[in-house]
N, C-alpha and C positions, 0 to 999 in steps of 0.2 A: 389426471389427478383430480380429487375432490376438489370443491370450492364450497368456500364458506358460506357461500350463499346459500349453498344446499346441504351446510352438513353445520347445523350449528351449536351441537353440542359436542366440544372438544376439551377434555378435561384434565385439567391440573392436579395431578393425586395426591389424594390426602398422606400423611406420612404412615399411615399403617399400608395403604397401599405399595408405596416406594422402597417398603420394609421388606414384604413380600416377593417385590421385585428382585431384591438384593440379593435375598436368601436362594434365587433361584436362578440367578446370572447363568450357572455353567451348567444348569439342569437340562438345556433341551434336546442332550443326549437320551435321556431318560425320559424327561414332561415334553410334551410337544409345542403344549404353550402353556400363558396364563391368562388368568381373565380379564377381559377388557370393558372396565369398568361404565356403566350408559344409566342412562335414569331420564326420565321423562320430563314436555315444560310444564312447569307450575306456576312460574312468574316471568316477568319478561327478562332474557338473558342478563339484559347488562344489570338488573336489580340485584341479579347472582353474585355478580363479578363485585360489584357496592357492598352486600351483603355477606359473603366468604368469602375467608381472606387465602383459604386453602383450597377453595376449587372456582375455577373462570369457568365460565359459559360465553363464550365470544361473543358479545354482543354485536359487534359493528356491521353484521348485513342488513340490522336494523337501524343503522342511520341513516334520514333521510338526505337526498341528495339536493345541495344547495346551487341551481345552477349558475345561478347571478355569482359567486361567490366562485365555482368553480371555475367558470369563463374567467375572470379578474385574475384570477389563478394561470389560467394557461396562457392570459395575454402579456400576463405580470413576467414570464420565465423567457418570453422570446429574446428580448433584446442582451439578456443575460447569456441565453445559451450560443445565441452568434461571436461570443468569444470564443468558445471550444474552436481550438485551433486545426481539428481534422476534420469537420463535416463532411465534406468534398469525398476524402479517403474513405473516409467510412460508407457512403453511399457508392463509392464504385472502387474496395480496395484491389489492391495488386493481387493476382491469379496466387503465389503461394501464402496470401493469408485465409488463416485457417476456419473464421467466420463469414454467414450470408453479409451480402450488404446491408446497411440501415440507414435507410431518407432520413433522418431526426427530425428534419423541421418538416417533412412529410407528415411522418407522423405522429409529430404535434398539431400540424394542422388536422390530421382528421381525428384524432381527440377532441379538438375546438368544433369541427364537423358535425360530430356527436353531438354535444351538447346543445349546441344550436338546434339540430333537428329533433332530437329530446326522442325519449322511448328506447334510447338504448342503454343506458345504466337506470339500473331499478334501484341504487341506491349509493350513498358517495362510497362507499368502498370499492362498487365496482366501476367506478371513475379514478379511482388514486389510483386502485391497480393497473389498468389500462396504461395510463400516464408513470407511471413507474417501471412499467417495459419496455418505454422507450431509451431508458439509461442502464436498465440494466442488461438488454442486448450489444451497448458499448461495450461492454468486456473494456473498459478503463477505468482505472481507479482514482484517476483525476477529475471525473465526471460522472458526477450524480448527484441526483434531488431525492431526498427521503420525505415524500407526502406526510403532514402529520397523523393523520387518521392510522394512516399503513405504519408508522415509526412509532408514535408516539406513548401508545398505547399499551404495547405487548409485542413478544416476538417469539416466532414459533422454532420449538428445541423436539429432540428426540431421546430415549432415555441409554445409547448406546453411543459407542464410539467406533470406528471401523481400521482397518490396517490393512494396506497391499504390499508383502512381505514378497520375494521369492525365499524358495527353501532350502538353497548353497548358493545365489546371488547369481547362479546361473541359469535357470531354469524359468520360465516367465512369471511375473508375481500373479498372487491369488488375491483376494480379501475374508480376512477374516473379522471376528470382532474383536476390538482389542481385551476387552479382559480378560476371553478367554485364552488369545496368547502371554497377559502376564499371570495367568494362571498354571498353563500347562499346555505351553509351545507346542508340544512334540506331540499332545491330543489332541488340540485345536482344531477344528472343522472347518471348513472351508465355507463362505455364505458363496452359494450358488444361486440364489435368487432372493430380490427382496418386492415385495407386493406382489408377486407373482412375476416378475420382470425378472430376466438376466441381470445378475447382482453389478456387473462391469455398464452396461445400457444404461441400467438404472443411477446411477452414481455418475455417468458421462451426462444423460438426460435432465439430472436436477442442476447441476453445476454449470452447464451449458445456456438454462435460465437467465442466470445471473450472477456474473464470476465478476470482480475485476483484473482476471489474468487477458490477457490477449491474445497468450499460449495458450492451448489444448490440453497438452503435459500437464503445465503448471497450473491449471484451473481443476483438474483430476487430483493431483497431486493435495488440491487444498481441503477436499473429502477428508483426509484421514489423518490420524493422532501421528503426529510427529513429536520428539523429545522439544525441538527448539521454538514450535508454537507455542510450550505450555512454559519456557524460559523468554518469552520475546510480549508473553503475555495476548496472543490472537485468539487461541481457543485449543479444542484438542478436537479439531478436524470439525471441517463446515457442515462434515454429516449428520454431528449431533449437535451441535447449535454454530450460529455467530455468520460469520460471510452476507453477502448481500441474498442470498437465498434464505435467510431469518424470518424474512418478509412476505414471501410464499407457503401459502396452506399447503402442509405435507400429509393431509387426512388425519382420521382420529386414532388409528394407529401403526405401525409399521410392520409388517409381517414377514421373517427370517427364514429360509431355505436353508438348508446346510449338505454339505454332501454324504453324509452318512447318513442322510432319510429323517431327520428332526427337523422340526421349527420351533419358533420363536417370535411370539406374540409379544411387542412392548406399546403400553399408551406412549401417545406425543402428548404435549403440554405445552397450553402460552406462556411462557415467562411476562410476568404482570411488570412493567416498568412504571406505570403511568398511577396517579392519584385518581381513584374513582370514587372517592369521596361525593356523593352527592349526584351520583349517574343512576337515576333508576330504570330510564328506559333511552332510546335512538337519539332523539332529541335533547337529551339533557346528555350524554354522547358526545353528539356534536357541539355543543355549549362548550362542552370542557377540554375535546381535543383539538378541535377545527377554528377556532373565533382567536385569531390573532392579537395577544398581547404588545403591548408596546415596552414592557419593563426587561431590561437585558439584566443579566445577572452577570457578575464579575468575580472571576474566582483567582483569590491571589494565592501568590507562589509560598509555598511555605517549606520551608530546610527541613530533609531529613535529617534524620542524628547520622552520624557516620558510626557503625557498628565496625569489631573490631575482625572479623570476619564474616564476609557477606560473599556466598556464589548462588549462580542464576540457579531454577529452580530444574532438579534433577541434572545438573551439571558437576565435574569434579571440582576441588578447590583448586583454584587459580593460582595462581602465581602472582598477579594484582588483578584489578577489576573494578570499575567505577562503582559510585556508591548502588545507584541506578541497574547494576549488572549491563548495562548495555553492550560497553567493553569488557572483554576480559584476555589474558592470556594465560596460556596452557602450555607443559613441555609433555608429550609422551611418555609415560617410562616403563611400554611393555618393550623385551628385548628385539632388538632392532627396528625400533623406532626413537631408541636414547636423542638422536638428534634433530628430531621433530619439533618444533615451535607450532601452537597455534595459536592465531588471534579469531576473536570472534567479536564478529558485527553483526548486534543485533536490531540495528535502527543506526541512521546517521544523526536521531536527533535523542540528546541528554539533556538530564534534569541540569548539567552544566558543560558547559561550551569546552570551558577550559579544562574541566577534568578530564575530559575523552578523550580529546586531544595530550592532556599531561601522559594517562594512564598506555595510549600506544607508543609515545615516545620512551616512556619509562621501560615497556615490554620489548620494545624492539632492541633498544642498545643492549639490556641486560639478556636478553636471548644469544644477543652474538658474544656477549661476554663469559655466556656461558657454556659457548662451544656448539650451538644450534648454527647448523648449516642449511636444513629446509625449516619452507614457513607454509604453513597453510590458514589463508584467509578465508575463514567459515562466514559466509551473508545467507545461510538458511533463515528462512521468516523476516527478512531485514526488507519492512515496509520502506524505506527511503528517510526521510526527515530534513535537514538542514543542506542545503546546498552546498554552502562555501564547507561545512564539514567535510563534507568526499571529496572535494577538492585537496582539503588541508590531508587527508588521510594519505591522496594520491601521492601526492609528493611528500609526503615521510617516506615513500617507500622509493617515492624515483625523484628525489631534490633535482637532478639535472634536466626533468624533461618538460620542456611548458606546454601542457597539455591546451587542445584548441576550443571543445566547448563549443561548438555552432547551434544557437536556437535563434529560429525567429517568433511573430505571434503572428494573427490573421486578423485582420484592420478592417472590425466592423466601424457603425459610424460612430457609436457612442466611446469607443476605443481612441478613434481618431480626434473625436474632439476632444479628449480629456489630455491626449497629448500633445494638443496644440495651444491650450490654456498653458499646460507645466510650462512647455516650452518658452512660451510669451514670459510667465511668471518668473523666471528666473532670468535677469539681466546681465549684462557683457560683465560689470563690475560684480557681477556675485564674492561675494567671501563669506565662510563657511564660518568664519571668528566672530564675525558679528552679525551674521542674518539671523533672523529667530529661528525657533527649533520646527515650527509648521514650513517654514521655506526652505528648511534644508529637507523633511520629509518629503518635499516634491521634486526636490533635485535629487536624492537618492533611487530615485525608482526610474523605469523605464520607460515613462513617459515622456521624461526631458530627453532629449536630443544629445545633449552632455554625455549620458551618462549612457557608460557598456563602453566597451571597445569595438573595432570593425573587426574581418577577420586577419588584418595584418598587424592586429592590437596596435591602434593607433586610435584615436578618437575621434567620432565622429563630428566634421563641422559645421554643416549644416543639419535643418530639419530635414530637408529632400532628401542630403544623405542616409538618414536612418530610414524614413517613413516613407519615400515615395514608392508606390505599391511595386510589388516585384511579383508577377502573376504563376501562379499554377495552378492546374484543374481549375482556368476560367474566375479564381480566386487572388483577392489581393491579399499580400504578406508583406511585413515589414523588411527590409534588408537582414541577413545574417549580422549575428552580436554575439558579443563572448561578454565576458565578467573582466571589470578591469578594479584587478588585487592589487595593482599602485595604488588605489584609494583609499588611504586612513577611515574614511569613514563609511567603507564598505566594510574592511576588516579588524583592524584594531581597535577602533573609535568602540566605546562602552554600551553608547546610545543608539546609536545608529548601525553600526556594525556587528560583525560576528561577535569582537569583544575580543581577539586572539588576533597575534602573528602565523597568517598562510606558510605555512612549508613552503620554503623555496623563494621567497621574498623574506626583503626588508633583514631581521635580524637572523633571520634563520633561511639567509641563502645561502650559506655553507656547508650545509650537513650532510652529513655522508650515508650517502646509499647501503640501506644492511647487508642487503641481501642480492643476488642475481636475478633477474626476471628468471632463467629457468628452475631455481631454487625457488620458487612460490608457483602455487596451485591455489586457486580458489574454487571454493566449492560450494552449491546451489543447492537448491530445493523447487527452484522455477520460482520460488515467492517474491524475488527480488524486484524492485520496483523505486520509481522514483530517482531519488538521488542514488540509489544502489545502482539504477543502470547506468547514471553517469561515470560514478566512481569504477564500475564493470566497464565501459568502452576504453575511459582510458586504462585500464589496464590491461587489457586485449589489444586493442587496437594498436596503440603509442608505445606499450612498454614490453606487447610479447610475451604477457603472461597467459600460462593455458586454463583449461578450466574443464572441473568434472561436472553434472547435471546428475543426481540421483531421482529414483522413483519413477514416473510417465505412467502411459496408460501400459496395461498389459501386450506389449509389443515389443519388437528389439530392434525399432528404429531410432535411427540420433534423435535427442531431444536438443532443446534449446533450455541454455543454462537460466538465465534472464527472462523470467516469464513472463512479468508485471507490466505497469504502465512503464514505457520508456520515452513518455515525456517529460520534459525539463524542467517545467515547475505549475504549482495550482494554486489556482486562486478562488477565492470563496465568494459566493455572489456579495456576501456583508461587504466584504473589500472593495469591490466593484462599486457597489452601491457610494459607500465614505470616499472614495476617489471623488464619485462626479458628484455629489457633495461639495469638497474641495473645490471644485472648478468651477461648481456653479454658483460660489462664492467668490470667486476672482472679481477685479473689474476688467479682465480682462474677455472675461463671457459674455458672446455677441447674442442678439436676439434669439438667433439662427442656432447657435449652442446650446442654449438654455430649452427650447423647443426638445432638441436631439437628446439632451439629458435628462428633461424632465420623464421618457421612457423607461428608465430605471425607477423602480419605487422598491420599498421593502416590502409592498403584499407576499411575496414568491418568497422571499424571506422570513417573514415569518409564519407563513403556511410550511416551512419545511424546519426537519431536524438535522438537516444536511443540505448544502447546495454551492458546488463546488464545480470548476470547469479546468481543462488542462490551457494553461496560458501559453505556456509554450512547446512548439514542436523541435525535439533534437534533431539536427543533420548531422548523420556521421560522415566520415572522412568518404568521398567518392560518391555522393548525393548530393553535393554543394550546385551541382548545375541543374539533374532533374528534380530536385528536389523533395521526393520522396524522404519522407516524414522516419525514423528508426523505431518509431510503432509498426511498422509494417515490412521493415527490412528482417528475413530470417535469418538467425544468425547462431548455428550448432553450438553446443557445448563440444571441446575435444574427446571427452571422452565420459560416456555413461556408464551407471552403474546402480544394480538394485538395490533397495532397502530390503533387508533380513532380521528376522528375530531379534536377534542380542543387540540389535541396531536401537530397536523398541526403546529401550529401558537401559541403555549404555552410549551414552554421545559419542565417547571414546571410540568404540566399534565400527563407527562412522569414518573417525580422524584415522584410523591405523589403514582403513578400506580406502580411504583416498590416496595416503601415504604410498600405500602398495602400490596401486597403481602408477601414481607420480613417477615414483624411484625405486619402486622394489620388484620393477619386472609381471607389474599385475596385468591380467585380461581386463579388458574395458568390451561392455555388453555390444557398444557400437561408438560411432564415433569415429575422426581420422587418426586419434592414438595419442600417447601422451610418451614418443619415445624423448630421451634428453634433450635439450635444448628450451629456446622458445619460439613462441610465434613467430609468424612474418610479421612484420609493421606494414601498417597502410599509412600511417602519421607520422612524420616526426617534426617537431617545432624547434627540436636540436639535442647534438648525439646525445646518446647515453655513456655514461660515463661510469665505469662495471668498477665502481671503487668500492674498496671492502673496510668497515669503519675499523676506525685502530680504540684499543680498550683502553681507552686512557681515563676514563669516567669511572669512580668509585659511588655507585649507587646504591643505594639499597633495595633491596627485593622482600624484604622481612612485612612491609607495612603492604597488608593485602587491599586496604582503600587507598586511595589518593584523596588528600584534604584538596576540598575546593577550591576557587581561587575566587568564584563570581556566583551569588546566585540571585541575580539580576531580574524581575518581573518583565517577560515580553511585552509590549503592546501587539495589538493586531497588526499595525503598519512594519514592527518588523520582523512581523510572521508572516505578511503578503511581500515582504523583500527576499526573507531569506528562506523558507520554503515550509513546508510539514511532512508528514508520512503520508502516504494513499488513506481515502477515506474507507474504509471497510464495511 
């Protein structure tokens, strides 16, 4: 693929160009291309970019490389990245994961290699890249560092969007482009080649760069315009913009194969994010994107108005739906699908805690009230978000089952000392009534010893017991921990907690099960990730619920439904950094501490637009001894199935295609099948208990928002507790 080193005029079209474009979307039946707009330098790129607001000339191959600056840089990110809790895996994973290995701290070190011995990047661009492929060969979305020069700047989009349809659901998908299928489906052409590449290569080859699926499927899968990307708000497929491949030069323009003997010529274009106010050449460049600020900008939360009908975008109208669309549900009412329920998860994290939580309780009792006997749980596009949410989600749907939850973290040093200060810092007599509010943020987190439960949900009582190292791959880890939901000010407490009553505790441990685990199907896209995977094992694993996987690469092998990071929660270097902050303000901080934490700084912080690490590794249920990490455990969807046409531009067509197969006697592409019943359990923390709710509740269904209850400004300390979405 080009590089910008050597192709440096790549241009932003003026709007008569894009005009042009428009007019000739479904022309290259007929035109074979159009023209690809070039002009010659006159002045120095970045002066262009300063100077017109409608066309960029990329300037950044001409910033100079600062290497004083970039070394402070690489050495700034190490003690940071030795919290990423899979090194080890990732440098030697298990034979069926589907990526090479990657040394990380390898190769960071021969980044640092470089620079030292000088003469291999000719200028910082081609050091941030370098340094940027070492996180985005991770394929996790828990882990990465966005360089400012590479992020900050501009990001590179394409002027198409693509779709791999089959053509009766049985037949292996193709790709097409999508306008010309909401144009005229049954014409549409097939792209058979894009830059001269097999159109399937091609789209596996760019993706494969820099995904954070972990899947194969599901990082394929994130190429192409799906309905619930463009309602979940991700993009409309990573082909023509957004995903961590934004970042990588896709040349100056892209060139379309089709099977009926036409091509298609479209410019790409930087999308300009950055202020280039006052950049005339390299070095005034680097002044403006690279020279680290001290000033943080604070953005407060502000109330939407509640509208009086709100649905996600190109979805039907719901039945309720948080303000946000995050949540919403749905009843079917093409004929024989009348008793179809569906909820949809588009994130576990909302603009409010409590509505999401109101708006599934509200949908599930009134579904059964209204005679829905199947439910289908949609997590197409559902980056993860809020921890204790999937939790609370899990058990609305199975109040009887106390789900286990096993993560540990990997205990570099600067990890260990920050939780040997908490530890110290919080005394025998603690009380949460009268300590101040910086002492109870230290007893709230994981660094005390107090706090999480073991795995017999019991508390840990010493430090040894949480922290004394428990070895694999030659690595130390902390002991196995769960989430302990007796805690008021883990989950009801306003400040410090979720802000809500967990399903299945405290006031609401009596609620009644709606549905049967074999009456629910939940259904994928591979995008799932984060707390989506937690909320997905326990409902596989503990409760025997089954699960379809749509789309994959062009093949009719099972997919895995779960495609995303299925680790357990991330944490952001800033967090990291405000931790041993904390600590190294204790007096309980030894010489010997102070030394260990003074390795954290915020250089690497604020050189990046992003920098983020997976804190925890999930152990599913029968990994608890070797300890193989469930980022690496494969784990099928029951049963696959393609995306089709009327799929495009109709969600519905989706919900009826999953329905069929659940319960209407449908073919699944592969898969061991979704005939009646549920899963096997590999977990149970205690029976199920298959009670079916009695309607005794007069609700109303009329009011399609749910009024809020809280809308609360987070601080960061309890977005490094209670979790976020994958960084994208």
């Amino acid at each position: 693929m080009p590089s910008p080193s050597k192709t440096l005029s790549v241009v932003v079209s003026v709007a008569s160009s894009l005009s042009s474009l428009s007019s000739t979307t479904h022309g290259h039946r007929s035109t074979s291309t159009t023209a690809v707009t070039t002009a010659s330098h006159t002045v120095a790129a970045c002066a262009v970019v300063s100077s017109l607001s409608s066309v960029a000339r990329v300037a950044s191959p001409s910033v100079p490389l600062n290497t004083t600056a970039a070394l402070q840089y690489v050495n700034g990110l190490e003690p940071y990245i030795e919290w990423q809790s899979d090194l080890e895996y990732l440098k030697d994973p298990p034979a069926e994961y589907f990526y090479p290995p990657l040394d990380v701290m390898g190769k960071l070190a021969s980044v640092k290699s470089n620079l030292q011995t000088g003469g291999v990047y000719a200028n910082e661009y081609e050091f941030q890249q370098d340094l940027y492929q070492i996180f985005a060969l991770a394929h996790d979305g828990h882990f990465v560092v966005y360089p400012d020069l590479l992020s900050s700047a501009f990001d590179w989009r394409r002027q198409r969007s693509l779709v791999s349809i089959s053509s009766d659901g049985v037949e292996i998908p193709k790709i097409y482009i999508y306008e010309d299928i909401i144009a005229s489906p049954s014409t549409a052409s097939e792209v058979t080649e894009i830059n001269g590449v097999d159109a399937v290569t091609y789209a596996e080859d760019w993706i494969y760069q820099a995904s954070f699926n972990q899947d194969a499927d599901a990082a394929y899968n994130s190429m192409f315009f799906e309905k619930a990307y463009v309602a979940a708000g991700v993009s409309k497929g990573y082909f023509s913009s957004g995903g961590r491949i934004r970042y990588i030069y896709p040349g100056s323009n892209t060139t379309f194969a089709f099977e009926n003997g036409t091509t298609l010529v479209t410019e790409n274009y930087a999308n300009v994010k950055g202020d280039f106010t006052g950049v005339t050449d390299g070095k005034s460049f680097y002044q403006k994107f690279c020279v680290p600020t001290t000033t943080e900008s604070v953005e407060a939360t502000v109330a939407a108005p509640v509208a009086a009908i709100v649905t996600a975008s190109g979805y039907p109208t719901p039945v309720v739906i948080t303000n946000d669309t995050i949540v919403g549900g749905y009843y079917l009412s093409e004929p024989g699908f009348e008793d179809v329920a569906v909820l949809t998860l588009l994130a576990f994290e909302s603009e409010s805690v409590a509505e999401f939580q109101a708006v599934s309780q509200t949908f599930l009792a009134g579904a059964v009230r209204d005679g829905k006997t199947k439910l289908i749980v949609d997590l197409q596009a559902n980056a993860g978000g809020y921890i204790l949410q999937g939790y609370d989600q899990f058990r609305q749907l199975f109040p009887n089952i106390v789900q286990d939850g096993n993560s540990r973290m990997r205990e570099s040093d600067t990890f260990l000392t920050i939780s040997k200060i908490f530890s110290e810092d919080i005394t025998a007599d603690f009380d949460p009534n009268t300590a101040s509010a910086d002492l109870i943020q230290q007893y709230e987190t994981w660094f005390n010893y107090r706090h999480d439960y073991n795995t017999s949900n019991q508390p840990f009582l010493t430090f040894e017991d949480k922290f004394a190292p428990h070895v694999y791959r030659d690595d130390n880890y902390t002991n196995l921990m769960r989430w302990n939901l007796n805690d008021p000010l883990t989950t009801t407490n306003s400040t410090f907690g979720l802000g809500i009553e967990v399903s299945g505790y405290g006031s609401l441990s009596n609620i009644t099960q709606p549905f049967a685990a074999e009456d629910i199907v939940m259904i994928y896209d591979g995008f799932c990730a984060s707390t989506c995977t937690i909320f997905s094992e326990f409902m596989r694993l503990q409760a025997g619920v089954k699960s379809i996987a749509f789309g994959g690469r062009p093949n009719s092998d099972p997919i895995q439904g779960v495609g995303g990071i299925k680790g357990a929660q991330v944490t952001e270097f800033s967090d990291i950094y405000s931790y041993a902050q904390t600590a190294l303000s204790s007096s309980n901080a030894t010489p010997e501490d102070i030394a260990t934490l003074n390795r954290l700084t915020r250089f690497p912080i604020d050189r990046s637009t992003d920098s983020v690490i997976n804190l925890r590794d999930a152990i599913l249920p029968g990994n608890e001894e070797d300890g193989i990490p469930s980022q690496y455990v494969l784990e099928e969807a029951d049963c696959r199935l393609y995306w089709t046409a009327p799929m495009i531009t109709n969600v519905e067509k989706v919900w009826e295609a999953a329905a069929t197969a659940a319960w209407g006697g449908g073919a699944c592409v592969a898969g061991s099948g979704l005939s009646y019943g549920k899963r096997s359990v590999q977990s149970l923390s205690s029976s199920i208990k298959d009670k079916r709710p009695v309607a005794n509740q007069k609700m109303e269904r009329n009011t399609l928002v749910m009024e809020r209850e809280e809308n609360m400004e987070r601080d960061a300390f309890w977005r490094a507790r209670h979790g976020q979405k994958v960084t994208f």
